[in-house]
Every structure is written in C-alpha cells, then in structure tokens.
C-alpha positions as CSV (number, residue, x, y, z in Angstrom):
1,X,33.1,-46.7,-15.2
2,X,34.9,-47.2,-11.8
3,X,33.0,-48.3,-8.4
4,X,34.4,-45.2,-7.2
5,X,33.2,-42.8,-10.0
6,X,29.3,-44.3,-9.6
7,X,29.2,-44.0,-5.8
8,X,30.4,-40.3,-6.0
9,X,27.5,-39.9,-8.4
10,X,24.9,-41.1,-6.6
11,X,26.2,-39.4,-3.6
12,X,25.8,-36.1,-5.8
13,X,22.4,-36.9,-6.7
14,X,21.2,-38.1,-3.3
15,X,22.4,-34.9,-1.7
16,X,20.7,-32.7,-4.5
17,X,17.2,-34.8,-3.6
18,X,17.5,-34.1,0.1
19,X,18.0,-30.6,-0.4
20,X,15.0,-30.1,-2.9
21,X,13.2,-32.2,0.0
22,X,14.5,-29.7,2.9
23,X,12.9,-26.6,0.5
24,X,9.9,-28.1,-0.4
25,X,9.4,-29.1,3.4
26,X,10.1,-25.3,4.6
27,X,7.9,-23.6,2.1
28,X,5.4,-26.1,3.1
29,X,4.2,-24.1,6.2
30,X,4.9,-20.8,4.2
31,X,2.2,-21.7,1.6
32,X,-0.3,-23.5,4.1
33,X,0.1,-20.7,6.2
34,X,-1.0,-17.7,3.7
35,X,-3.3,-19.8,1.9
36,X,-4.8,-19.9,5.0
37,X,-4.9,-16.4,6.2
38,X,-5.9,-15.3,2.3
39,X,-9.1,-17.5,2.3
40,X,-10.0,-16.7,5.6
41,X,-9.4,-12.4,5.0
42,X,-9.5,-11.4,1.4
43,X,-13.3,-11.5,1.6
44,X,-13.5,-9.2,4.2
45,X,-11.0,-6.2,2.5
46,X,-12.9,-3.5,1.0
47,X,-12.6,0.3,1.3
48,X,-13.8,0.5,4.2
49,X,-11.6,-1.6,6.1
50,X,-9.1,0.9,5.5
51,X,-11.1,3.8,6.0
52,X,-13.6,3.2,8.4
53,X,-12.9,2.9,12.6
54,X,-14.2,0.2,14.2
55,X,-18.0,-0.3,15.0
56,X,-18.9,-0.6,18.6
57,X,-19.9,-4.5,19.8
58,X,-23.2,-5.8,18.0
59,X,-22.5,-3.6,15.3
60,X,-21.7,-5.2,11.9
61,X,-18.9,-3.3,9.0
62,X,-16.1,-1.3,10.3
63,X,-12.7,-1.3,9.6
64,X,-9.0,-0.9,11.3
65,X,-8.0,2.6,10.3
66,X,-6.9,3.7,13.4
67,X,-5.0,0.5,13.8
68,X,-2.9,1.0,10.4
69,X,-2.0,4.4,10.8
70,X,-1.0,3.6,14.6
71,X,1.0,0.9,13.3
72,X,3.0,2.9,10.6
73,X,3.8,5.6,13.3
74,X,4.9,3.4,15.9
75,X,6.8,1.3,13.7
76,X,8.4,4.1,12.2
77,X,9.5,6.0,15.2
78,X,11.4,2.3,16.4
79,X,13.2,2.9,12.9
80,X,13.8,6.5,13.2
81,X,15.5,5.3,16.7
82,X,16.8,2.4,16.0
83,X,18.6,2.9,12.8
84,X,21.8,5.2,13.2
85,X,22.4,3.0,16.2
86,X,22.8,0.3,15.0
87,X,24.2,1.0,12.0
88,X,26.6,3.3,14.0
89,X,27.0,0.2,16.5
90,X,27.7,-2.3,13.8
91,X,30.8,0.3,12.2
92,X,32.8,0.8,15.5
93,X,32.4,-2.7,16.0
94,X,33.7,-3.8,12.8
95,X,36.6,-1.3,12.9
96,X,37.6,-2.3,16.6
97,X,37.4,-6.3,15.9
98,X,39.6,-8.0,18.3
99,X,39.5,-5.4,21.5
100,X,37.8,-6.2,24.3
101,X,35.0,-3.6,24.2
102,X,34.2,-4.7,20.4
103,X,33.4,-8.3,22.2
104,X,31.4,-6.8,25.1
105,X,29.2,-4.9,22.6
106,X,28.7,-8.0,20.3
107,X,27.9,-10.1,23.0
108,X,25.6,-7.6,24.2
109,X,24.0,-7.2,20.7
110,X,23.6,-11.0,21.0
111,X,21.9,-11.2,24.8
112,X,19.8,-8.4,23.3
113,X,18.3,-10.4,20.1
114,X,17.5,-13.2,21.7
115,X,15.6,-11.7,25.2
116,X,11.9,-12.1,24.5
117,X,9.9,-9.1,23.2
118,X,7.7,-9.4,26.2
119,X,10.6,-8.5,28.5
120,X,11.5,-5.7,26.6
121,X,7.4,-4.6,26.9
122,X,8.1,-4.7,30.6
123,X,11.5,-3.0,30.8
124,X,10.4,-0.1,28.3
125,X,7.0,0.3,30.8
126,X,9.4,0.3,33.9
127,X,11.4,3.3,31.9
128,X,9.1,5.0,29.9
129,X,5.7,4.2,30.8
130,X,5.3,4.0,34.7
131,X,7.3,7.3,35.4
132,X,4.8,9.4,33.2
133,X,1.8,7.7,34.7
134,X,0.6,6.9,30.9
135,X,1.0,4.7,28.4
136,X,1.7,6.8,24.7
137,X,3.1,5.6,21.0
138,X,6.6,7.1,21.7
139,X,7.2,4.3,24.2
140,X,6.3,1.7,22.0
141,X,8.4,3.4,19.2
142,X,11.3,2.6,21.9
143,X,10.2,-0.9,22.7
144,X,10.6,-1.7,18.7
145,X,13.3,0.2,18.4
146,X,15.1,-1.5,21.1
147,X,14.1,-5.1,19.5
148,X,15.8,-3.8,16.1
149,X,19.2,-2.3,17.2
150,X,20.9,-5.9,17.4
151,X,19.8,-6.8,14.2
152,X,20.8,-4.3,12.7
153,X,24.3,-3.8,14.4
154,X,24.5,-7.4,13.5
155,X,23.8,-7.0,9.7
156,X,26.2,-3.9,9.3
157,X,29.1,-5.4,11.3
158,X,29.2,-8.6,9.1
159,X,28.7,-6.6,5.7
160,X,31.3,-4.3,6.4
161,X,33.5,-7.1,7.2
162,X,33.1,-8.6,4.3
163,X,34.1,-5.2,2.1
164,X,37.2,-5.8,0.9
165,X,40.0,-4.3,3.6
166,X,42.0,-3.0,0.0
167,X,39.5,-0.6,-1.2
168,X,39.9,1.2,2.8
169,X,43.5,0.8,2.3
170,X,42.8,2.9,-1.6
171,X,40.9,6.0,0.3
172,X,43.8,6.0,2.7
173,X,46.6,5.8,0.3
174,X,44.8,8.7,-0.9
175,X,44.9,11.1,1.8
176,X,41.2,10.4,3.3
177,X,40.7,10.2,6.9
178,X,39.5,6.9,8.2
179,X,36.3,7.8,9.1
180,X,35.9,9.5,5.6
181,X,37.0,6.5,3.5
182,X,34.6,4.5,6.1
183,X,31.5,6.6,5.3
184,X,32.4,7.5,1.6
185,X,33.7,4.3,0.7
186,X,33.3,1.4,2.7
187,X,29.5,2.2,3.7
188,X,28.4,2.2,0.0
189,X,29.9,-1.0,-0.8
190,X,27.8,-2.7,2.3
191,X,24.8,-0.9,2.0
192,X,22.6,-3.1,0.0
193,X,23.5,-5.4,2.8
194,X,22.6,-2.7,4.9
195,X,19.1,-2.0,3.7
196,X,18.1,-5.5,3.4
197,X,19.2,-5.8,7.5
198,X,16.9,-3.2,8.2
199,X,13.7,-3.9,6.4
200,X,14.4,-7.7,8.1
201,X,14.3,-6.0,11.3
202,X,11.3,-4.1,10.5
203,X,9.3,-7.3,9.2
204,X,10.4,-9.0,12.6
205,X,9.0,-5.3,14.8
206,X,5.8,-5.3,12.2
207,X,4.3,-7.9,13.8
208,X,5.4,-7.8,17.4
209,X,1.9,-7.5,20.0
210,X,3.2,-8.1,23.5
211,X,5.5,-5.5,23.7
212,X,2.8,-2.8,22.8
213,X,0.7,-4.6,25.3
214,X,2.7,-2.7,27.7
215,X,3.8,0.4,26.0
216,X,1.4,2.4,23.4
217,X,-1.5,0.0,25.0
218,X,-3.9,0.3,22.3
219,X,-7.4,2.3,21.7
220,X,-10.2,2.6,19.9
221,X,-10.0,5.7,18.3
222,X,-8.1,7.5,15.6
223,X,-5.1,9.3,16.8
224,X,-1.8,10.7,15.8
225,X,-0.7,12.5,19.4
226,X,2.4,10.1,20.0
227,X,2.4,11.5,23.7
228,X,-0.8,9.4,24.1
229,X,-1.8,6.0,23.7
230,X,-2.1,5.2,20.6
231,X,-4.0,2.0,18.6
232,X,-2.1,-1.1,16.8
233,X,-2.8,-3.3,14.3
234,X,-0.9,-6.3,15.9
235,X,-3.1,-5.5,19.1
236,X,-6.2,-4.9,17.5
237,X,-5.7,-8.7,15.8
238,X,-5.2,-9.7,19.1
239,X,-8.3,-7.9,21.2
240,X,-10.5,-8.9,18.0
241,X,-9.4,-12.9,17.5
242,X,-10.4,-13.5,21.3
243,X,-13.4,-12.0,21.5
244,X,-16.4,-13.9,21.3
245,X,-18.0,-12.3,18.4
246,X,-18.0,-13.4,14.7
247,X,-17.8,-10.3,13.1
248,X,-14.6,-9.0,15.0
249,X,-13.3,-12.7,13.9
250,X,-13.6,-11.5,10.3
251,X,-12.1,-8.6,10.8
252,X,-9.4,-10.1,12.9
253,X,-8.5,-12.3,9.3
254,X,-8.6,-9.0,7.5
255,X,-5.4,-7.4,9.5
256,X,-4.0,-10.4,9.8
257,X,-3.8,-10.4,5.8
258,X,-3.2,-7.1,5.9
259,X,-0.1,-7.3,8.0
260,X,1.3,-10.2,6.1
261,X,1.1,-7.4,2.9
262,X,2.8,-4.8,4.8
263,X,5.8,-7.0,5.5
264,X,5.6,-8.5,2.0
265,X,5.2,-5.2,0.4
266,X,8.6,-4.0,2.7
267,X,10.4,-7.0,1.3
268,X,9.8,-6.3,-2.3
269,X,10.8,-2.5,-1.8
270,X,13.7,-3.8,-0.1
271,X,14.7,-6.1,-3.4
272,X,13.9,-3.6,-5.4
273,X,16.1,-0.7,-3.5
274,X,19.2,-3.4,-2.8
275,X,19.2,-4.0,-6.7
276,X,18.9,-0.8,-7.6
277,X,22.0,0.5,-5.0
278,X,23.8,-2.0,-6.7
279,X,23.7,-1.1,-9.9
280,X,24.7,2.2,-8.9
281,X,27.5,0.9,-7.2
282,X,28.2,-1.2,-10.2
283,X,28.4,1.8,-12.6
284,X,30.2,3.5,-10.2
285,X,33.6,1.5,-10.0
C-alpha cells in the first residue's frame, strides 16, 4: 500500500472523528439544556397548570392558562400576517432574480432578520401602540409577524430556486400562464420546503418576550379581546423568574417546559406534514 494511499485514509478517518466531535459538542448544550428545564418543571405540570389562572402573591397552586391561550392567539395572528407575505415576497423575488428591485428586497429581507426583536417591540409600539393610547394582542400579532416575514421570504426564494427551471418551462410549453404554472406547479414542488420555513419561523416568534414587552404588554387575567392587552407565556416566564417568590419560580420552570413542548410539538407536525406533502408529490409525478 502506497504512502500516498495511507495518508488519504487517515485523512478520511480524521475528518469523520472531528465531525462526530463537532455533533456531539453541539447537542451537548441541547441535552444539558432540556435536562435541565425537565427536572426543574415536569414536577410542577398537572391539570391545573393548564387550567387554572394564576394565584395572587402569597398564594400557593395556580397555573398559566391565560398565558397559553394568549400565546396561541398572538402567535397565530403573526402567522396569519406574516405568511402570504412572505411567501408572496419570496416568489416575485425568485422570478425577478438579477433586477435591481429583487436585490433591494433581498437585502431588505436580510437588514430585517437580523435587527433585534426589541427594536422591532419599539417600532411596532411607535406604530401601533402609542397612536391608540393602549397596548392590545393585535400589535404584538404584528411585532411577530414582522420578525417572521424574512424568514420566510428567505425559505421560499431559495426553494423555489432550487425547482427545477424545466418543469416551469413544461406548464408553459403547455399553454399555462406564468403565474399559473408558478402556483400549480412550481409552488407544490417547494412546499415541503415551504412548510418547514414556516414552522422554523414560528419556533424562533414562540419564544420571543421583549417585543410583547412593548406591544400586547401582558395581564393577569384570561382574555381573548385582541383589541386589548392580552397575557403571554414568554412574559409571564419572565414577570415570574424575577420575582422573589419560590412558588412563581416553580411555575416559571413549568412554562418554560411548556414552551419548549409547544416548539417541539410544531417541529414534529412540521416533519410529519413535509413527509406527507411529499409523498403526495411523489405519487403525483
């Protein structure tokens, strides 16, 4: 066996150890981290945590009702805005690559994901908030939803990019429109892409506090009126883990657990919806 031949292999094998090193190093933190949160939460989940509001100061038991329900509305209004945006954002770009305002709105999209969610707390108050003279859940709906249009735009340019440019060129050898063969043909080839770009976007808003600082400001009671403010789980964590009292510790460990299932339980539907899109895709050509 030639020098040549053994140093190649030992290169090979070298490479393969560092990169089982770099993945055992990164889920490292992942493990410590909800090892953590489990030990310190799972003992306080119970019914009641879930059904119960929260019990005034010096008052053991409670739960975050209000909190979880305020979450899932205001999360879902950013996605209800948020969503044909950038989806819509991410298809003009990708069909006007190269032109100058295809560049402007990427660039844009970039500025955008990488401002800090507190600023876009502020902005959103300055817009929404301070003109009204109160603070209400539809304005943080558009605080999230304004933190998950560049992701998503993002997401839906690249996958359509990568869609083969032939099977356009198909629907418009066959008499389709463009934007026909885009939304008939090119769309469904990207959206698993798609779908796992949005529930991304929605783990990132999920657990996003400071900009509902500003916005749906946070209460203590159960509401569903998205004209007023309206409570948060992320906030609630928050109000509870800096407060000097045990009990609102524990519960503090709860949400945080409870959180970290949300966005766990959105990934798996995710996996399970991109597989199953696929499939049908699959079976369909």
């Amino acid at each position: 066996m030639s020098f040549r031949l053994v140093r190649r292999r030992v290169t090979s094998h070298v490479m393969d150890a560092l990169c089982v090193l770099s993945v055992v190093l990164t889920l490292i933190p992942l493990v410590l981290i909800l090892s953590f949160v489990v030990w310190k939460g799972i003992g306080s989940i119970d019914l009641a945590f879930f059904t119960q509001m929260p019990k005034p100061v010096g008052e053991a038991g409670g739960g975050m009702a209000n909190g979880i329900v305020g979450t899932l509305i205001i999360v879902g209004m950013g996605v209800i805005a948020a969503v044909p945006v950038g989806i819509m954002s991410g298809i003009y770009v990708a069909q006007k690559a190269g032109s100058a305002s295809a560049d402007i709105i990427r660039f844009a999209a970039d500025i955008l994901n990488g401002i800090p969610s507190i600023v876009i707390g502020i902005f959103v108050y300055g817009i929404v908030v301070s003109p009204f003279k109160h603070f209400s859940a539809i304005a943080g709906g558009v605080a999230l939803g304004i933190m998950m249009i560049p992701l998503i735009a993002r997401t839906t340019e690249e996958l359509i990019r990568l869609v083969p440019t032939s099977m356009m060129e198909g629907a418009l050898a066959l008499g389709a429109t463009r934007g026909r063969a885009m939304f008939t043909v090119v769309l469904p080839a990207a959206l698993p892409g798609i779908v796992t770009g949005i529930v991304l976007a929605i783990a990132r808003i999920a657990g996003e506090t400071a900009p509902l600082l500003f916005t749906s400001f946070s209460n203590q009671f159960f509401s569903t009126d998205v004209t007023q403010p309206m409570a948060a789980l992320t906030v609630q964590i928050y109000t509870y883990a800096i407060s000097p009292y045990d009990d609102w510790h524990r519960l503090a460990w709860a949400g945080a657990l409870v959180l970290i299932l949300l966005v766990l339980s959105c990934s798996v539907m995710a996996r399970f919806a991109t597989r199953r899109l696929e499939r049908m895709h699959g079976g369909g050509l």
